[in-house]
N, C-alpha and C positions, 0 to 999 in steps of 0.2 A: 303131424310129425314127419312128413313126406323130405323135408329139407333137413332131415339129418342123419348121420351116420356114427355108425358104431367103431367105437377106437378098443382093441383090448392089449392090455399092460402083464407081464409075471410078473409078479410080486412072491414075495418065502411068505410059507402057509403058515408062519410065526406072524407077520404084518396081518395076514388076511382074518387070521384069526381075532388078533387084536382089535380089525376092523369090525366085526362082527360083536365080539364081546363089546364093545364101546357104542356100538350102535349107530358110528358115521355110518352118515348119505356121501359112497362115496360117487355116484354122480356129478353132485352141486363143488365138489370138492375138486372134480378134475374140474368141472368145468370154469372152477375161480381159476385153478392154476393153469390152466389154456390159453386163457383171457390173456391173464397178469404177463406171462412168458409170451404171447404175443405182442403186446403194448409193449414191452422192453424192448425186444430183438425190434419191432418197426421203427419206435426211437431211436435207437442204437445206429439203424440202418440209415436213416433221414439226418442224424450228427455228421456221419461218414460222408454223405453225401454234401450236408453244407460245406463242410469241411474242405471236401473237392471244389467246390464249388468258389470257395474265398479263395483258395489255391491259385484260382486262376483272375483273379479279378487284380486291377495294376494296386498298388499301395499310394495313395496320396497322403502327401503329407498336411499335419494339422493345420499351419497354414493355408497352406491353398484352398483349405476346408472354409476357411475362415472367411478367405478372400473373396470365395466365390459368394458367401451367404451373404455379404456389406455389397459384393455389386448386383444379388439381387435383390436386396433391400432398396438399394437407389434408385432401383426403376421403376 
């Protein structure tokens, strides 16, 4: 258990209570929602970035798409 760390959250002693009457594990619970909200926001971050990224790339048009694929077919 050397590589982990402890995170602590308030929560109203209404939730915590609930927690306890219900019997979640809320460990396994943060740690889905850790995961889940990390995998979005990286997503999120890497769309932004393509995003930047087409930004800057020239716009060819469908033709010359076209044109180039038949003169590398001919060779």
């Amino acid at each position: 258990m050397g590589n982990y760390v402890a995170i602590a959250a308030k929560v109203s002693r209404k939730l915590k209570n609930l927690v306890d009457e219900l019997e979640i594990k809320l460990g396994s619970v943060i740690r889905k929602a850790l995961k889940e909200e990390v995998r979005r926001k990286a997503i999120r971050k890497l769309e932004e970035r393509a995003k930047k990224l087409l930004e800057r790339l020239p716009e060819i048009p469908d033709g010359e798409i076209a044109k180039l694929i038949r003169e590398d077919r001919e060779r």
